[in-house]
C-alpha positions as CSV (number, residue, x, y, z in Angstrom):
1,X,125.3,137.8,175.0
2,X,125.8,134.7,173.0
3,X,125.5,132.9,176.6
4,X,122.4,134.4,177.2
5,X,121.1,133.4,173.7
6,X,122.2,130.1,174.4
7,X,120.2,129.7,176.9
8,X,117.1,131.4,175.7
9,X,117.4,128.7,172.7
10,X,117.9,125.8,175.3
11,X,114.1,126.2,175.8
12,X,113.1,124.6,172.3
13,X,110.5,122.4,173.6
14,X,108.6,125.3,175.5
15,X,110.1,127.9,172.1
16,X,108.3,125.5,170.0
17,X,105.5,125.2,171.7
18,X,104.9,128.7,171.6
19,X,105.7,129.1,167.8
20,X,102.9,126.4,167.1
21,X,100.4,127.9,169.1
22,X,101.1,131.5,167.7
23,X,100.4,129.6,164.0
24,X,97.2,128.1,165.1
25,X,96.0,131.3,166.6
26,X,97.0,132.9,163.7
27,X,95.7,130.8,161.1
28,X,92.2,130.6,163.0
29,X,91.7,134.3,162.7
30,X,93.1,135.1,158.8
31,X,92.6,131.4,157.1
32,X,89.2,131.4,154.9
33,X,87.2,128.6,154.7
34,X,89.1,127.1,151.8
35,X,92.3,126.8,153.9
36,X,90.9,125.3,157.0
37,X,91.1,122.1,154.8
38,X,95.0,122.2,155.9
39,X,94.7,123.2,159.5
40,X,94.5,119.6,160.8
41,X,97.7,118.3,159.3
42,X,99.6,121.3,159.3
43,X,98.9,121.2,163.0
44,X,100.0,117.9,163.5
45,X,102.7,117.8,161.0
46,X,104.3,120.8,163.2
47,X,103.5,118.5,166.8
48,X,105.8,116.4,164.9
49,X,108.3,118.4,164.1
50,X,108.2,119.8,167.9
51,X,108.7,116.1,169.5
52,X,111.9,116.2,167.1
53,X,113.3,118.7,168.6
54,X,112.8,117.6,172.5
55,X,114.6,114.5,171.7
56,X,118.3,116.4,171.9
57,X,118.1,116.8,175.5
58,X,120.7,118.6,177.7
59,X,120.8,120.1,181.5
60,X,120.9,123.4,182.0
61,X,119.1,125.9,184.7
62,X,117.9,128.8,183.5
63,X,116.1,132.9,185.5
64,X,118.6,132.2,188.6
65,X,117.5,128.4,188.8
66,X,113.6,128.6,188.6
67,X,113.6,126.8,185.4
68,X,115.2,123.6,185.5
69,X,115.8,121.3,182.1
70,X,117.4,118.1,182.3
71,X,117.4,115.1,180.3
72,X,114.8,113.2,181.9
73,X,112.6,116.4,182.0
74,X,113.0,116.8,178.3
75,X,112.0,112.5,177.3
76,X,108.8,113.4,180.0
77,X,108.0,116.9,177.9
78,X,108.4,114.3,174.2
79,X,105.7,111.9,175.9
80,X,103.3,114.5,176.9
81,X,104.0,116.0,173.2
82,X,103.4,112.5,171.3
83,X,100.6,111.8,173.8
84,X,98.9,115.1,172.2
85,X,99.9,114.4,168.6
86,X,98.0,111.2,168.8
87,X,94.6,113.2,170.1
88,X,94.9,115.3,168.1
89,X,95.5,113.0,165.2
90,X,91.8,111.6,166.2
91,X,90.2,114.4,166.8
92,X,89.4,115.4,162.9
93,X,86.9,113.5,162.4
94,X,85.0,115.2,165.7
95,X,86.4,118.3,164.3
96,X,85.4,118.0,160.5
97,X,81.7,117.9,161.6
98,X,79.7,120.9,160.5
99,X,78.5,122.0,164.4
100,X,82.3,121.9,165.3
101,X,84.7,122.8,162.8
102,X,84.6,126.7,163.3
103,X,86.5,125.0,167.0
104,X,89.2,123.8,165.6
105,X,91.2,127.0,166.2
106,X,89.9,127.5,169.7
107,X,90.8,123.7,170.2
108,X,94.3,123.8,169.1
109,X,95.2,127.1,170.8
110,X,93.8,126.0,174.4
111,X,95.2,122.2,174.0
112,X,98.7,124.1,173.5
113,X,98.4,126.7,176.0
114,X,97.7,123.7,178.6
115,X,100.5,121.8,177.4
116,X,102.9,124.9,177.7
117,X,102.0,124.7,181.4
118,X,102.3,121.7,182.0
119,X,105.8,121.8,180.6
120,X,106.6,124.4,183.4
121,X,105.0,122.2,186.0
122,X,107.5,119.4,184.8
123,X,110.8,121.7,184.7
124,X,110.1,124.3,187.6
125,X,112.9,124.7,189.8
126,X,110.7,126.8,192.1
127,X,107.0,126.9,193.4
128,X,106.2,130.2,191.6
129,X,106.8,129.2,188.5
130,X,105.4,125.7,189.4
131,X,102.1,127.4,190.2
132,X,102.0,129.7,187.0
133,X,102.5,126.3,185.0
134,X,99.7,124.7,187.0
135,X,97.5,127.3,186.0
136,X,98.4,127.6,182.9
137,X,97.2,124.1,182.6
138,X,94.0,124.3,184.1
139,X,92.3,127.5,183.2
140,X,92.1,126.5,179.3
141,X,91.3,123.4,180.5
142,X,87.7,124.2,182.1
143,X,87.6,126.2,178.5
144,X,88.0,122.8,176.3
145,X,85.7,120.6,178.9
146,X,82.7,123.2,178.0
147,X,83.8,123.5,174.1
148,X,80.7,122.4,172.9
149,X,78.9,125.0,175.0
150,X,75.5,124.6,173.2
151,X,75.4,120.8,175.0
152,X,73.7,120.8,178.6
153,X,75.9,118.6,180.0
154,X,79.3,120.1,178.3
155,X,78.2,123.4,180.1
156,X,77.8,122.0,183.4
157,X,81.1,119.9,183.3
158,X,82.8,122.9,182.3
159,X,81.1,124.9,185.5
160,X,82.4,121.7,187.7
161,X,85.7,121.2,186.5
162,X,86.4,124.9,186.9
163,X,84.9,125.4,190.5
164,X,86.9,122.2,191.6
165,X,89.9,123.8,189.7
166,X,89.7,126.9,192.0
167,X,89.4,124.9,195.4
168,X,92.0,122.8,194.4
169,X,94.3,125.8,193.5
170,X,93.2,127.7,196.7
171,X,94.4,124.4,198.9
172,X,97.4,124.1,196.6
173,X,98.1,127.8,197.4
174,X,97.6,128.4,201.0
175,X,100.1,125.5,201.6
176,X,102.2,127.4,199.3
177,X,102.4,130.2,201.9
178,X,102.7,128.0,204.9
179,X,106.2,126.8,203.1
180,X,107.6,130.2,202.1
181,X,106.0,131.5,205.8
182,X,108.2,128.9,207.7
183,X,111.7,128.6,205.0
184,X,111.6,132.3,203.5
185,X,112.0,130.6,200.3
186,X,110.4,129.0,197.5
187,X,113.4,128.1,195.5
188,X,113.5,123.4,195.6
189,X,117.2,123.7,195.7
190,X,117.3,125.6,198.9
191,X,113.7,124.2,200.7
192,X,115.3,120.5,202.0
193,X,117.3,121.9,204.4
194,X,114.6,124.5,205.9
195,X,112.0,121.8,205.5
196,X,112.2,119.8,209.0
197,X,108.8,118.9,209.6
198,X,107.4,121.4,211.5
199,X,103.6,121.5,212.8
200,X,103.2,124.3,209.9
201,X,105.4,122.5,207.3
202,X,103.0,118.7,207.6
203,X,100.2,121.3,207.4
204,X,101.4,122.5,204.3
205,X,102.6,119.2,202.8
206,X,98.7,118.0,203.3
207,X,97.7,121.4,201.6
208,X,99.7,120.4,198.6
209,X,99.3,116.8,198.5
210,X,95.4,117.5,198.8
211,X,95.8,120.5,196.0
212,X,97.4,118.1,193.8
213,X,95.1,115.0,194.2
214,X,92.1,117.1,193.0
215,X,94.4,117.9,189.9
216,X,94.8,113.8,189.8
217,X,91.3,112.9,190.5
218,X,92.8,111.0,193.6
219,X,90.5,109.2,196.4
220,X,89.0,111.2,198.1
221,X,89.0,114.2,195.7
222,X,87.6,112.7,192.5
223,X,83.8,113.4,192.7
224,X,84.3,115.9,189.9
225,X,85.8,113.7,187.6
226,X,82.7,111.3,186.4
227,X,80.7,114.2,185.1
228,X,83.4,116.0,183.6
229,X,84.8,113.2,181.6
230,X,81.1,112.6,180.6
231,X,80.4,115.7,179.8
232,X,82.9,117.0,177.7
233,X,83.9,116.3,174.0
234,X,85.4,112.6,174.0
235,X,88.9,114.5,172.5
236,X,89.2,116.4,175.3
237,X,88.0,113.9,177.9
238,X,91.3,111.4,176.4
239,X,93.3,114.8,177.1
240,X,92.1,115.5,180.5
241,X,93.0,112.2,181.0
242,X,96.5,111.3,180.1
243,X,98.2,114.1,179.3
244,X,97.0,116.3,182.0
245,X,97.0,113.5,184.7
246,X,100.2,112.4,183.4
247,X,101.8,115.6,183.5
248,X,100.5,116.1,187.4
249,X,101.7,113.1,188.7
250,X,105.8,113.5,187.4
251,X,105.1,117.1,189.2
252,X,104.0,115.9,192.2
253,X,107.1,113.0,192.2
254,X,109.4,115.6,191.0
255,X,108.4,117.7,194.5
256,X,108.1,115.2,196.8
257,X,111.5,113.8,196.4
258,X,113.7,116.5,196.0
259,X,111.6,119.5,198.0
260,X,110.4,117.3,201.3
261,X,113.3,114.5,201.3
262,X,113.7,114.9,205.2
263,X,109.6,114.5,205.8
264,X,109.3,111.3,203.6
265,X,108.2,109.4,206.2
266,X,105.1,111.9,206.7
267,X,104.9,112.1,202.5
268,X,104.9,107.9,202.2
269,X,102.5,107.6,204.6
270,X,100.1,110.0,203.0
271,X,100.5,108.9,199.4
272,X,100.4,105.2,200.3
273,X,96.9,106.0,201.7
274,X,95.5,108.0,198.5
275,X,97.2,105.2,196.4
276,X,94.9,102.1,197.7
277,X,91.9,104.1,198.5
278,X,92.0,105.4,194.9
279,X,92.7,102.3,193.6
280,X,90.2,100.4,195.4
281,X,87.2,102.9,195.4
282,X,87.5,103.4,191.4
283,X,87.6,99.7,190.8
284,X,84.5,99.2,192.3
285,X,83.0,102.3,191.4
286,X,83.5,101.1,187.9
287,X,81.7,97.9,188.0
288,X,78.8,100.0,188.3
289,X,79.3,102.2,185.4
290,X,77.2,101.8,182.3
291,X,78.3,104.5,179.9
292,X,81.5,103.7,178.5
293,X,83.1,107.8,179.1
294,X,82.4,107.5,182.9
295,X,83.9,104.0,183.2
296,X,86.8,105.4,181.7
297,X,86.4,108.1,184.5
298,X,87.0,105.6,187.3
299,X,89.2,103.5,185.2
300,X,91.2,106.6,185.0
301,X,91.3,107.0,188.5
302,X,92.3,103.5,189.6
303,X,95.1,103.8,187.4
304,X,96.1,106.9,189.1
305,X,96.3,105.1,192.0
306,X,98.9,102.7,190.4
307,X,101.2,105.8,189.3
308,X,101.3,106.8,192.9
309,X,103.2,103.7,193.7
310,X,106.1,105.0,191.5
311,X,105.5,108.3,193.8
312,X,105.4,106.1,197.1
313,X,109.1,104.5,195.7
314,X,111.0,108.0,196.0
315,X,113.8,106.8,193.8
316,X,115.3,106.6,190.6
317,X,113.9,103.5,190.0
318,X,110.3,104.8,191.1
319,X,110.6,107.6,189.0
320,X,111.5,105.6,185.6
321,X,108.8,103.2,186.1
322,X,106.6,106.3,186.8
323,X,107.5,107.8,183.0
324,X,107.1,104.3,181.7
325,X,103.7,103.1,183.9
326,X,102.5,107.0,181.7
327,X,104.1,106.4,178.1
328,X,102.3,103.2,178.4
329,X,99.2,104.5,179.5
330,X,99.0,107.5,177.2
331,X,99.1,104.9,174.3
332,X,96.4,102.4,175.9
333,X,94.1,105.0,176.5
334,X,94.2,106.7,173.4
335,X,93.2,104.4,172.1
336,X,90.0,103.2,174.0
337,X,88.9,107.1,173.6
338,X,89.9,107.0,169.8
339,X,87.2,103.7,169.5
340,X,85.1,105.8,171.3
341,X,85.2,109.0,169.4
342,X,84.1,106.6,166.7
343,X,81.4,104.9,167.8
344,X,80.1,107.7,169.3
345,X,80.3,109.5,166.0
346,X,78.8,107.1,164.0
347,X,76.0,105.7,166.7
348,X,74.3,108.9,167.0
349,X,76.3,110.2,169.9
350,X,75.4,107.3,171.8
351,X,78.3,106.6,174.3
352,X,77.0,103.6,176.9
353,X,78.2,100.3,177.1
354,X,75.1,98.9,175.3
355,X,76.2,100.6,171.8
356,X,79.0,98.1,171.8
357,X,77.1,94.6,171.9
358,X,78.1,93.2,169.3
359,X,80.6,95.0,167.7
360,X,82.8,92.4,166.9
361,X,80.3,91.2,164.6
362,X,80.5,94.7,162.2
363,X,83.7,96.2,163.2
364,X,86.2,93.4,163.8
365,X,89.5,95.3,164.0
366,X,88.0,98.2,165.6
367,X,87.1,95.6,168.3
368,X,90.3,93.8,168.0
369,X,92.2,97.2,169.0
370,X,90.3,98.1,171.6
371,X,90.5,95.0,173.4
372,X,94.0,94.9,173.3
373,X,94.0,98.5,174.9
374,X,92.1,97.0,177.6
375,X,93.9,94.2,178.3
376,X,97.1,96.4,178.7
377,X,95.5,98.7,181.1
378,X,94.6,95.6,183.0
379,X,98.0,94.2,182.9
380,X,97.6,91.1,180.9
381,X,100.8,89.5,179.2
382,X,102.5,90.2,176.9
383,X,101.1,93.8,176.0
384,X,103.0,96.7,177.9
385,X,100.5,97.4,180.4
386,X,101.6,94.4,182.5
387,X,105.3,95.4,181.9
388,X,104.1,98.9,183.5
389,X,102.5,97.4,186.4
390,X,105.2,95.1,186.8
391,X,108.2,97.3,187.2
392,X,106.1,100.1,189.3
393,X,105.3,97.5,191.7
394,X,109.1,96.4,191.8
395,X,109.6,99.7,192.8
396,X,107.2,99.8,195.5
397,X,108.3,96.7,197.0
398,X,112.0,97.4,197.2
399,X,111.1,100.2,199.1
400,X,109.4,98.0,201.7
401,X,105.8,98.7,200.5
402,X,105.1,95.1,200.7
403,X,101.1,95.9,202.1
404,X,100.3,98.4,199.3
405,X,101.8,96.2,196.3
406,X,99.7,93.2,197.9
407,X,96.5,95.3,197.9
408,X,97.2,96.6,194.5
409,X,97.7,93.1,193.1
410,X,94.1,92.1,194.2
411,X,93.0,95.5,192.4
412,X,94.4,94.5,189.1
413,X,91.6,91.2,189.6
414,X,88.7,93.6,190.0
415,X,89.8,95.8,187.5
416,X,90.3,92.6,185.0
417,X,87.0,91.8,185.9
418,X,85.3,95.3,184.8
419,X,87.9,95.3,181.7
420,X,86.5,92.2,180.6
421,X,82.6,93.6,180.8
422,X,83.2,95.4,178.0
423,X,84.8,92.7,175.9
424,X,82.0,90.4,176.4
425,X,79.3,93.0,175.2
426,X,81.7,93.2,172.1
427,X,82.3,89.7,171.5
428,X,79.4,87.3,173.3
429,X,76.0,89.4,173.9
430,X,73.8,90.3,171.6
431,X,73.1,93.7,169.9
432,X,69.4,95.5,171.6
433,X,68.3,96.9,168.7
434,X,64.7,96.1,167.1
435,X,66.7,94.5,164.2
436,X,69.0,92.5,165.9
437,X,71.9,94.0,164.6
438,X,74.7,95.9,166.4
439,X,74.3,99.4,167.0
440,X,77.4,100.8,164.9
441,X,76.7,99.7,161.4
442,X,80.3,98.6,159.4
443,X,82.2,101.7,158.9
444,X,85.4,103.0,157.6
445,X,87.1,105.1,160.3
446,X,88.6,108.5,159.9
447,X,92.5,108.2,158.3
448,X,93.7,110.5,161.5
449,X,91.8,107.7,163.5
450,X,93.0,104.9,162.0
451,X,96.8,106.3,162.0
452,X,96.3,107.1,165.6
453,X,94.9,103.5,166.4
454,X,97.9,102.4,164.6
455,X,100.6,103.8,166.2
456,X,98.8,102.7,169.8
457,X,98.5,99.2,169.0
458,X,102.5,99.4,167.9
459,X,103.2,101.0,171.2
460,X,100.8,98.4,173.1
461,X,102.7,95.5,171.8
462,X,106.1,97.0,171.9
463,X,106.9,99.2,174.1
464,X,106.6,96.2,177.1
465,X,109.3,94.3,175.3
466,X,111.5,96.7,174.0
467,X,113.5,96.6,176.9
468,X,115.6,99.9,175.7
469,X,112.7,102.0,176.6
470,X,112.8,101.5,180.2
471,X,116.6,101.0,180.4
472,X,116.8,104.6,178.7
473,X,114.6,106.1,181.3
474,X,116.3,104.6,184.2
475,X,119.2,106.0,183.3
476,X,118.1,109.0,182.8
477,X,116.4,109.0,185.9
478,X,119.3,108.7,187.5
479,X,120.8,111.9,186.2
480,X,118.9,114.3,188.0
């Protein structure tokens, strides 16, 4: 009994979780209006409290070993958790607006519900519960992407991101069966040694890998992702595009090495190919882009091209600088959304490139933060981002990836070069207003905003030269 309780209470992260959602839900349907005041920060003051408790890690398997917690699977679960703390942190001011504040309780409980799943993506120990958890994540999903259903184009990313959600699953699926048709199992710890590479097997491996890259918005199955990340609310579009992508791609490594270790050199192969076409396409895709949410889009692609690489690696090595290439990239891109929320709040909902000519001139330190998020996710020295890109592609290459590294070193140019676009329509061209004046007047930012933009800009500049942070990771990495 006490065993079994025990292990019941080992699950605090996903325990927690649970508890907070229950509150939200709870408080959304009995609070009167003269509470909601204290929904925001009680909501975040208890994300808090929940990263708290994921940092005492400890290994342990749990329902006959579908349920896997480890140490590294717990500091992963923390990052997705702080990755949500800070949009949510940035998301009151969106929220406190008249036409959206009756969401907040529908925005809480689906955010949570999706991060609950993605926690059992991250810890299954079998593909049953690996699927439940990738559902989990989804479905609420396509719910947030058309939250502000009244919009047109919130409406019809919703209808996209859910149809491609139920092809992908489908793929994702079928392959599924292929694997327990041909092993007679489903269970990771038992699959390597019936996985040998049969016809069936690579056809299911493809299945997956193909299921998975729609959840990535890889090359060739991102066409969804543009409109979706346009069309839905700017919080939700910074969701949908760290934590969930984040969340998919220490999955997929997760499988890949430890499910299919005797087809690695059919996995590699495959993953090397999504990781330069994705990289490539999205870069120049981007240089195309004028509104700011859909060059975030392909940015947000390209950079999942550069996680792959940590995929591609296989090993311990790949997998910490996997974790570390997200941290850092949850943190960077927070923080371009969070300057985008705000100008996009206080520029009458305006959210192309053009709004920010000029910016500099009104908003310095608004300006200042988000070019230093964009010079991370370029990998300029000495903010984290390079550090990121630096020890992924050290990965890569000691595997023998020599080719893909190369290619994804002339990326990081082009990408530089889109990067800097919007830093020179902030700093150097002028504003295309009848007045001559910058479209976002000077403005004093929300305090969730400016806390949020805050803690990014410490992670930006430390996290790369902390060298703890990476050292802790690795080692755990090489625990599991």
């Amino acid at each position: 009994m006490n065993s079994n309780l025990s292990a019941i209470l080992s699950l605090h992260a996903e325990l927690s979780l649970v508890l907070i959602l229950l509150v939200a839900l709870l408080a959304d349907l009995f609070a009167g209006p003269l509470r909601r005041r204290w929904f925001h920060p009680s909501v975040c003051v208890l994300m808090a409290l929940q990263i708290g408790l994921n940092l005492t890690p400890d290994t342990r398997a749990l329902f006959g070993g579908m349920y896997v917690n480890t140490p590294f699977t717990s500091i992963v679960k923390s990052i997705l958790s702080a990755g949500t703390l800070l949009i949510f942190l940035q998301s009151g001011e969106w929220l406190g607006r008249k036409d959206t504040h009756y969401k907040q309780g529908e925005f809480y409980v689906l955010t949570l519900a999706t991060l609950l799943g993605m926690f059992f993506m991250v810890s299954a120990g079998h593909f049953l519960i690996f699927y439940i958890g990738l559902e989990m994540a989804s479905i609420p999903m396509a719910c947030l992407v058309a939250l502000d259903k009244y919009r047109h184009h919130s409406a019809e990313a919703g209808a996209k991101f859910i149809l491609s959600t139920m092809f992908s699953s489908a793929l994702l699926l079928y392959g599924l069966s292929f694997i327990y048709g041909t092993s007679g199992t489903l269970y990771f710890a038992d699959l390597p040694a019936m996985l040998q590479g049969s016809a069936l097997q690579q056809f299911a491996l493809v299945l997956f890998l193909a299921g998975m890259g729609f959840k990535m918005s890889l090359v060739p199955f991102h066409l969804w992702t543009a409109d979706v990340y346009q069309g839905a609310p700017t919080s939700v579009t910074a969701y949908l595009s760290v934590i969930s992508k984040g969340a998919a791609a220490v999955a997929l490594a997760i499988v890949l090495r430890f499910v299919f270790p005797l087809m690695e050199e059919d996995w590699t192969l495959a993953v090397a190919l999504l990781s330069v076409a994705s990289i490539t396409v999205a870069n120049l895709m981007a240089v195309l882009q004028g509104d700011m949410k859909r060059f975030m889009a392909f940015s947000s692609i390209s950079q999942a091209g550069y996680i792959l690489l940590g995929v591609l690696a296989g090993t311990a090595q790949g997998m910490a600088s996997l974790v570390f290439y997200v941290a850092v990239y949850v943190v960077a891109n927070v923080a371009v959304f969070a300057v985008i929320s705000t100008v996009e709040q206080h520029a009458g909902g305006q959210t192309g490139r053009d709004a920010y000519r000029g910016l500099y001139r009104t908003n310095p330190r608004l300006t200042l933060v988000l070019t230093l998020a964009l010079f991370s996710l370029g990998g300029i020295p000495p903010f984290a981002g390079f550090f990121s890109k630096f020890f992924i592609f050290a990965a890569a290459f000691a595997q023998g990836w020599w080719l893909v590294v190369f290619l994804a070193l002339v990326n990081t140019i082009v990408s530089l070069f889109y990067y800097l676009l919007v830093v020179k329509a902030m700093y150097i061209s002028e504003p295309l207003t009848e007045d001559g004046l910058p479209a976002v007047a000077p403005l004093r930012s929300h305090p969730g905003v400016r806390l949020t933009l805050a803690l990014c800009t410490a992670g930006i500049c430390l996290l790369g030269v902390a060298s703890f942070v990476y050292e802790g990771l690795a080692r755990w990495a090489g625990m599991m």
